[in-house]
MITOR-141510 format. One line per 3 residues: number of its first residue (from 0); their letters; for each residue x, z, y negated of C-alpha. Coordinates in steps of 0.1 Angstrom, whole numbers, padded with zeros to 4 digits. Layout:
NUM	A	X:Z:Y; ... $
END
This chain:
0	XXX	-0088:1566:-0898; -0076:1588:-0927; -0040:1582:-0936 $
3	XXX	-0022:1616:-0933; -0005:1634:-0957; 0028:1634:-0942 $
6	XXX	0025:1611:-0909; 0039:1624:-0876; 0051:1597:-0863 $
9	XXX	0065:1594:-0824; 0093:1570:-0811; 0096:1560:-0774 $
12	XXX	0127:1547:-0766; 0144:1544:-0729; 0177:1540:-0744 $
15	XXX	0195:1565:-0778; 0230:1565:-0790; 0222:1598:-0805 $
18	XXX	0200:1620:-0831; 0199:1635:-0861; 0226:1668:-0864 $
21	XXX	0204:1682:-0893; 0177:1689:-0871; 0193:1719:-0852 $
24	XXX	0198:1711:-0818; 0215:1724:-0787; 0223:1695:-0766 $
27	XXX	0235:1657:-0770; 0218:1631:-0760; 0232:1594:-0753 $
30	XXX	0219:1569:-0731; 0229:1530:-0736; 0225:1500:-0725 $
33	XXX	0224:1477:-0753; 0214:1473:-0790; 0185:1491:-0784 $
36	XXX	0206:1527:-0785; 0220:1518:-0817; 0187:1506:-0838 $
39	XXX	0169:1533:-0820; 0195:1561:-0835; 0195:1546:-0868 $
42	XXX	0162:1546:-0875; 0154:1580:-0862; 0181:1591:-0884 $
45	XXX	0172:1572:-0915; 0134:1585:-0913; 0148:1621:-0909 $
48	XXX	0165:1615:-0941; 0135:1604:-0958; 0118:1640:-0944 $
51	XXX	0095:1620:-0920; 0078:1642:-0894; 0096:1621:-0864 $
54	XXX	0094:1629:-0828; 0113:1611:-0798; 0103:1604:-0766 $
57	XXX	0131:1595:-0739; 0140:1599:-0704; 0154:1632:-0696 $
60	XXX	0191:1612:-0682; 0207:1641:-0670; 0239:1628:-0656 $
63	XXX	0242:1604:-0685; 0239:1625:-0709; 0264:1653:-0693 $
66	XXX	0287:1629:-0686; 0287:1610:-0721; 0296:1646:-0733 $
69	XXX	0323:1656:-0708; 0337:1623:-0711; 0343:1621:-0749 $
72	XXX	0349:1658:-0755; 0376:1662:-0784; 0375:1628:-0793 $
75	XXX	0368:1608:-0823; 0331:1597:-0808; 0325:1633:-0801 $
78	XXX	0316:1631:-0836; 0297:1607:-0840; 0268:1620:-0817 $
81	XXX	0245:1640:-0831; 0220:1665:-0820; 0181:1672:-0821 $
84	XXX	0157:1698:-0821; 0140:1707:-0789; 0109:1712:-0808 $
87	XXX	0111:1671:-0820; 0127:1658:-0787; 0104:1653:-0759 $
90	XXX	0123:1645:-0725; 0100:1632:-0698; 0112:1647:-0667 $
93	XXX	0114:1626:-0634; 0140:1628:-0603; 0139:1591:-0612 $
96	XXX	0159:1593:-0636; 0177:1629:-0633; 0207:1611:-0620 $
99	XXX	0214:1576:-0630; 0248:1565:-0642; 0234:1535:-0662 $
102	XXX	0195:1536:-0685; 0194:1501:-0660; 0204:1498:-0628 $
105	XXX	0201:1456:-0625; 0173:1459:-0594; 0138:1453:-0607 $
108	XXX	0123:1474:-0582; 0142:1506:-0598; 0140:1496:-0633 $
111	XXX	0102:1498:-0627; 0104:1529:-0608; 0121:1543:-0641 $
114	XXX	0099:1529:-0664; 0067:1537:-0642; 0077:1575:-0643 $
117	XXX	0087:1577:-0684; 0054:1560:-0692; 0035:1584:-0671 $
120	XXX	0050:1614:-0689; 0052:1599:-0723; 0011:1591:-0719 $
123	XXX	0003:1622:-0695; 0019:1650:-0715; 0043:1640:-0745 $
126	XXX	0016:1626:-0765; -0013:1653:-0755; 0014:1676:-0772 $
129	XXX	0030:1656:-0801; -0009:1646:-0808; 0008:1617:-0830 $
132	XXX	-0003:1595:-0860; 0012:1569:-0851; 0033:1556:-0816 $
135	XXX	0063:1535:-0824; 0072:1519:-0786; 0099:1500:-0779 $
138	XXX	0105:1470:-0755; 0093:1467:-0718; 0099:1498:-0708 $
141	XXX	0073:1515:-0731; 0044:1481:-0726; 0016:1502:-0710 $
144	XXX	0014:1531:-0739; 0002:1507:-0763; -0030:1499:-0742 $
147	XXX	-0035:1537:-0735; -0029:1546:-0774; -0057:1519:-0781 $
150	XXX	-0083:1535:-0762; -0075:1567:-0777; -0076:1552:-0814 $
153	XXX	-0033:1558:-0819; -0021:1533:-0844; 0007:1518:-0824 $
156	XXX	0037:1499:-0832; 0058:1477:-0802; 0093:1462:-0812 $
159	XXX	0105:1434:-0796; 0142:1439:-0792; 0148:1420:-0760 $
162	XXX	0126:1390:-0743; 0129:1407:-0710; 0099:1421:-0689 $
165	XXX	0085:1435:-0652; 0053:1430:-0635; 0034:1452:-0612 $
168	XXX	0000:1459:-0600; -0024:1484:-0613; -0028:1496:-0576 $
171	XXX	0010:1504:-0584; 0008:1517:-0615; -0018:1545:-0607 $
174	XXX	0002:1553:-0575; 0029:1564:-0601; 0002:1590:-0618 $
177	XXX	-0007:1566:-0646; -0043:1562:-0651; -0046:1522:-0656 $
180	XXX	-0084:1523:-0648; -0089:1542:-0684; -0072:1513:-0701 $
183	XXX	-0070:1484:-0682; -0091:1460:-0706; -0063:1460:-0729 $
186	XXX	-0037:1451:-0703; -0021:1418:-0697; -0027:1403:-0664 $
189	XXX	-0009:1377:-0650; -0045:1359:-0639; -0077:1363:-0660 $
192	XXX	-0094:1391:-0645; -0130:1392:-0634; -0131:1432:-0633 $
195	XXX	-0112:1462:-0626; -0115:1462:-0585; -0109:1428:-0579 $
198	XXX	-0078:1426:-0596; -0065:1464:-0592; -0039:1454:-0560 $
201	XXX	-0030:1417:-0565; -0032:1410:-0603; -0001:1418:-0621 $
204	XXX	0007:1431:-0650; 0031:1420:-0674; 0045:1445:-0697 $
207	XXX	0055:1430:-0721; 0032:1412:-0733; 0005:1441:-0724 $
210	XXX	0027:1458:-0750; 0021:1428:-0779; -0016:1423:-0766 $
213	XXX	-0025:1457:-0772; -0005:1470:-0804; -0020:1473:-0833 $
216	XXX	0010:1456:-0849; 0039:1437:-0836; 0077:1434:-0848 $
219	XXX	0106:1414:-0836; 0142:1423:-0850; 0147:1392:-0871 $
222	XXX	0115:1372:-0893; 0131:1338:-0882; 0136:1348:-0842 $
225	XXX	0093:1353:-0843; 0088:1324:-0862; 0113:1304:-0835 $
228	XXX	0087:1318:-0808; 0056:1309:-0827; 0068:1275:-0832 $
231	XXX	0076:1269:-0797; 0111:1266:-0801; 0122:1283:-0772 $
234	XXX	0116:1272:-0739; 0128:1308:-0721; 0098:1325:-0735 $
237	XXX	0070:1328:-0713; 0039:1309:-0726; 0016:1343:-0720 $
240	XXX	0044:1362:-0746; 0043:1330:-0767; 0006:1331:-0773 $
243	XXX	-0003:1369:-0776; 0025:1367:-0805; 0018:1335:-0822 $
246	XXX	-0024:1354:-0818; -0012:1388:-0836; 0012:1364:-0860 $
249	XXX	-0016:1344:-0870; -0038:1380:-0872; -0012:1390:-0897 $
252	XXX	-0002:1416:-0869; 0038:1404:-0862; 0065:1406:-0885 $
255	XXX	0100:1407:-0885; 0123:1437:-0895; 0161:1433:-0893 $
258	XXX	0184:1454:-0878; 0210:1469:-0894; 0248:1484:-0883 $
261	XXX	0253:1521:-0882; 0270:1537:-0910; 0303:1543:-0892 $
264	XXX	0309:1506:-0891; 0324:1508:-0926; 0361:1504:-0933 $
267	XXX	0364:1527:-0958; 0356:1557:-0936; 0359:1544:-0901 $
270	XXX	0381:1566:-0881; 0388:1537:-0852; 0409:1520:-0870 $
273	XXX	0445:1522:-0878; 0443:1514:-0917; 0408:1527:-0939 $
276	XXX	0403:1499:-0963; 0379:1491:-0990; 0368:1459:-1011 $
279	XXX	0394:1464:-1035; 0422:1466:-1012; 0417:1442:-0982 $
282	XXX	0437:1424:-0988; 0468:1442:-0982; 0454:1470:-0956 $
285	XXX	0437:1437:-0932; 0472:1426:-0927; 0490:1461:-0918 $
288	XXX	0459:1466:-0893; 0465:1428:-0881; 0500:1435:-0875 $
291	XXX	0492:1467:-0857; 0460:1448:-0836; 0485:1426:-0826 $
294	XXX	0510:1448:-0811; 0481:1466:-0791; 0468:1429:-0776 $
297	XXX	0508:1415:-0773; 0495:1387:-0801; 0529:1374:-0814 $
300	XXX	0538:1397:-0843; 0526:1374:-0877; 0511:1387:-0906 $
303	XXX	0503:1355:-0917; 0489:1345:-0887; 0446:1337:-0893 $
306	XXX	0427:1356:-0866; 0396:1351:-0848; 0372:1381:-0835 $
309	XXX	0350:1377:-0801; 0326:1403:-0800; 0299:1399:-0780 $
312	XXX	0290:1403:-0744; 0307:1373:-0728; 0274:1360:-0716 $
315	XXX	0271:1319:-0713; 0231:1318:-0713; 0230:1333:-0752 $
318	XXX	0262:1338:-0765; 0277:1305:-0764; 0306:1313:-0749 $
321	XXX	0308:1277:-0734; 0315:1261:-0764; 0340:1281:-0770 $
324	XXX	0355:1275:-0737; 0349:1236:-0744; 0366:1238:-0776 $
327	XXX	0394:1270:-0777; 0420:1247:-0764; 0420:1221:-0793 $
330	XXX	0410:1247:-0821; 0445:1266:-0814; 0463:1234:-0811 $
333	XXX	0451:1220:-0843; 0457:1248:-0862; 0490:1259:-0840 $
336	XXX	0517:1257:-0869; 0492:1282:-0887; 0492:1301:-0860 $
339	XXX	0456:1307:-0851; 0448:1334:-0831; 0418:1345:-0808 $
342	XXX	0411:1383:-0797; 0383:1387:-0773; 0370:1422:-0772 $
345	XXX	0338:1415:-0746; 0329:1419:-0712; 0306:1396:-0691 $
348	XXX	0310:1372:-0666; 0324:1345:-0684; 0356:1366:-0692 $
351	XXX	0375:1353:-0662; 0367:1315:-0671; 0389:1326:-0708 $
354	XXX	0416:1342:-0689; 0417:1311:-0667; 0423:1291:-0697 $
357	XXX	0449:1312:-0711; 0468:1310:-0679; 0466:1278:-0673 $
360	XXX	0477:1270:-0712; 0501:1293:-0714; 0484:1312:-0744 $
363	XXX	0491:1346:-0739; 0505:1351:-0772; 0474:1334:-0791 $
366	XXX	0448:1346:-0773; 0440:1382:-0763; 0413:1383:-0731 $
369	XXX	0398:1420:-0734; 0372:1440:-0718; 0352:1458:-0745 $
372	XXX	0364:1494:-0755; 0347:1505:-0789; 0377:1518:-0802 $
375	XXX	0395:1485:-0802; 0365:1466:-0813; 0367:1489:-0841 $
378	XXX	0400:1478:-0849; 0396:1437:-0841; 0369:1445:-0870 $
381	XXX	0396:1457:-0894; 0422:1429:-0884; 0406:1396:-0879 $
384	XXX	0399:1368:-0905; 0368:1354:-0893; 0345:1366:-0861 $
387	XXX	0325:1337:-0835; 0285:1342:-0828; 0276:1310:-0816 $
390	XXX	0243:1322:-0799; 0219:1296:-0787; 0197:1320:-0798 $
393	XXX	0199:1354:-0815; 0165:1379:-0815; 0189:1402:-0849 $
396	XXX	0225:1401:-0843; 0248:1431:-0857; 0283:1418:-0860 $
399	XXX	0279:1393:-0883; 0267:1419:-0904; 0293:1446:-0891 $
402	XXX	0319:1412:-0906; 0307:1408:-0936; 0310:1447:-0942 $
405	XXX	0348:1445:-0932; 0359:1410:-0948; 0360:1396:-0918 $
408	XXX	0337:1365:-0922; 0312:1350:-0898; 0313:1318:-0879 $
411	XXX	0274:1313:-0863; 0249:1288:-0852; 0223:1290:-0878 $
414	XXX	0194:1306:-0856; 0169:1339:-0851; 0189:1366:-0868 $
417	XXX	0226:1348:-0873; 0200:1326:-0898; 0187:1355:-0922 $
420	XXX	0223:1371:-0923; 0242:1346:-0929; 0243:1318:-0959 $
423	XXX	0269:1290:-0965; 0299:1302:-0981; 0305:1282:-1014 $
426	XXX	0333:1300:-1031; 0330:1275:-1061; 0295:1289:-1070 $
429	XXX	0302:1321:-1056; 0274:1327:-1028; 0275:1325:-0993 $
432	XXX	0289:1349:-0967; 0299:1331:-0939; 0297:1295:-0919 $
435	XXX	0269:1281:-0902; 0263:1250:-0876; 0230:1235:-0873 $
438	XXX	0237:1214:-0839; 0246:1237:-0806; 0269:1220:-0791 $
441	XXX	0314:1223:-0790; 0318:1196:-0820; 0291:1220:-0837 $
444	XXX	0312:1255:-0831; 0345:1228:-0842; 0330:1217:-0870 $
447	XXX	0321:1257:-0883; 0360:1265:-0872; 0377:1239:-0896 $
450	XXX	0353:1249:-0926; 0366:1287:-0920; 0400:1271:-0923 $
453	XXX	0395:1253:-0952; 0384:1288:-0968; 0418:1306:-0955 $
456	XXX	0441:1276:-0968; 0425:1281:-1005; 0445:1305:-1029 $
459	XXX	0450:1336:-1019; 0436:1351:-1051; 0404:1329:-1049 $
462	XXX	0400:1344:-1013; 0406:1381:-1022; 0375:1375:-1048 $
465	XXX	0352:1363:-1026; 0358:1389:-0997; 0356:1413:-1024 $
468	XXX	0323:1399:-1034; 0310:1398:-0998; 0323:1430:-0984 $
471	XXX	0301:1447:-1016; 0270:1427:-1010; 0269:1431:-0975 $
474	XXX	0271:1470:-0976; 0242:1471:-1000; 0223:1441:-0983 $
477	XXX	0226:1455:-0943; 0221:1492:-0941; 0194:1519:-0924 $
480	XXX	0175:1528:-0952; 0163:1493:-0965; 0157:1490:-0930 $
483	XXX	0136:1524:-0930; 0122:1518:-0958; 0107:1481:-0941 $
486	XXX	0093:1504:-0912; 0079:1530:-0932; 0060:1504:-0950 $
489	XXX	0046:1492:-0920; 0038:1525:-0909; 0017:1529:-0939 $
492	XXX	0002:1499:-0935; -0009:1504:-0897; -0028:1540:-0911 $
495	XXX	-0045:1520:-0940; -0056:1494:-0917; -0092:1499:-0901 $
498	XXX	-0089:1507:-0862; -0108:1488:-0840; -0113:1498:-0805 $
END
């Protein structure tokens, strides 16, 4: 295949947070559930700004997208959504999902429904029109174009964002207006199939996996999170995902590209928080946004006071929210003449096992339970000292880069993404930008804790050098257009590559 002059390149995304303004559109579009949204945005952005000829492919979410506009009319986030071109957005139109509230609704049996109808009119009618050089999917939701953009000789990319996946039949499939019989040889079935009609109603598909079996190249969000799967160092992941990524690893097909934090997650121009701040001057402005923090969460009023940032989705299966929970107690009591401070800005379900604590403690005035609101995690950002990620595992991670960018420093188990973000802070050598714990356990998270306090009971000035140091690095090190750049390489790489059918 001859490598175009200028590549026209198609993203298919179920989720956006929004698009680029330059482009000259007439409508907003936001739809998310997760990470997804964000990377999605920032790379569409970032390849507009390198003039890439970049199309998107999304559901057509009407009530979301309406409503995200109504909603946040006049505010601050009113401008930080963007706007597209109608001649470079594609919305697939389906009553499936014309009116949702949410991109997922939690029931498998809609979620496929969903996906079932974008995928159709992504592979029925956006790509007959876009007529792309290359197809950039994205998670489960987009697992069948890869096989249909092999058998029409479509260099095609599938990110792994998320190690979640449906099934269904290819009895199923077709029912939904999706021609599987034209591509079902590069389809992953559940069960080795002996041909087409034997396995059309009973065999499943994954999706998946159907997306990494038949891309021609792979990427997860972080190089160490696919070399964790390859080495078989996490049990969750299904041995059929396992293998077709350790195959297309081993092909030279999988790589990793990291994520990076959108542009308004800088201190210097963020307009969520109270007190705009910049390396040279954290020092001061951390602790007049910490003192106004404080009086928002009904922290006791101390500007000396060393604060620690929650903010993640309170989830106990990844986040690690347990040994926090196991720990939290003796960590404020230890460091109580300090007074150490926690400020959970998360929702999940573990959120009422940390309120229970608080009650039952009596901590109201060290610890701040609440649910996320993006303005306040904004400002927890600005104010806090040090931030906790101790995932059991982490596919990328964004705050501990969104920390680093704010001087507010990183306390992680050394894993997936947390692991090639984050290095040992040594403030006699000056490197490092963070703390890391090998071992997953409380005594692990403990251990991490009392080496961030060692760092905050140094000198002051030796402090203010370092945060200096890593606020700078961290704005040049995690930002959209090295992360571009990575993906336009790749690009280039998949059209150089010789297509085999």
């Amino acid at each position: 295949m001859k490598m175009a002059q200028k590549p026209r390149i198609l993203i298919v995304t179920p989720e956006v947070t929004y698009l680029p303004e330059d482009m000259g559109a007439n409508s907003h579009y936001s739809a998310k559930a997760g990470g997804l949204a964000d990377v999605s945005a920032a790379l569409i952005s970032a390849l507009f700004d390198f003039h890439c000829d970049v199309h998107v492919a999304l559901p057509d979410y009407r009530s979301i997208f309406n409503g995200y506009t109504i909603s946040n009319q006049g505010s601050k986030l009113e401008k930080i959504r963007k706007r597209l071109d109608e001649e470079r957005i594609h919305l697939a139109a389906d009553r499936a999902f014309y009116y949702l509230d949410n991109v997922y609704s939690g029931y498998s049996d809609k979620d496929l429904k969903v996906s079932l109808a974008f995928q159709r009119e992504v592979i029925n009618n956006i790509i007959p029109r876009v007529k792309p050089d290359i197809i950039h999917c994205n998670d489960w939701m987009t697992g069948l174009i890869p096989a249909m953009a092999r058998q029409i000789g479509i260099p095609c990319l599938f990110t792994i964002h998320n190690i979640h996946t449906l099934t269904s039949t290819m009895a199923e499939i077709e029912d939904r207006g999706i021609d599987a019989a034209s591509f079902w040889n590069w389809l992953f079935l559940k069960n080795p199939p002996h041909n087409y009609e034997e396995s059309r109603e009973w065999n499943r598909v994954d999706f998946l996996t159907s997306g990494v079996f038949a891309a021609h190249y792979v990427n997860t969000v972080s190089p160490t999170f696919l070399a964790e799967i390859v080495e078989n160092r996490h049990s969750f992941v299904e041995d059929c995902l396992k293998k077709e990524l350790t195959n297309k690893y081993h092909a030279g097909c999988a790589t990793g590209i990291l994520n990076a934090p959108e542009p308004e997650f800088n201190p210097a121009v963020d307009e969520m928080i109270r007190y705009n701040y910049g390396p040279k001057n954290h020092r001061k402005l951390k602790i007049k946004n910490k003192q106004y923090l404080q009086n928002i969460v009904d922290l006791e009023p101390d500007e000396n006071a060393v604060l620690f940032f929650w903010p993640s989705r309170l989830d106990p299966v990844q986040k690690g929210c347990r040994l926090l929970a196991d720990t939290i107690y003796d960590i404020v009591s230890q460091y109580w003449e300090a007074n150490l401070q926690i400020v959970f800005v998360a929702s999940g379900e573990f959120q009422k096992h940390f309120y229970d604590i608080v009650r039952f403690h009596g901590l109201n005035h060290r610890i701040a339970v609440c649910g996320f609101n993006e303005g306040l995690s904004h400002q927890a950002f600005a104010a806090s000292d040090f931030l906790f990620m101790p995932s059991s595992f982490e596919p990328c991670g964004l705050p501990q880069m969104v920390g680093g960018i704010y001087g507010t420093l990183p306390i992680v188990h050394d894993t997936g993404g947390l692991h090639d973000t984050i290095r040992q802070l040594d403030h006699e050598n000056n490197t490092g930008n963070g703390f890391l714990f090998n071992v997953h356990d409380a005594a692990g998270l403990k251990w991490a804790v009392d080496k961030a306090m060692e760092f905050h009971f140094l000198d002051p000035d030796i402090k203010e050098v370092q945060i200096n140091r890593i606020m700078i690095e961290s704005v040049l090190e995690f930002n959209h257009s090295r992360c571009a750049e990575e993906y336009i390489k790749l690009y280039e790489k998949m059209l150089k590559r010789p297509f085999i059918v």
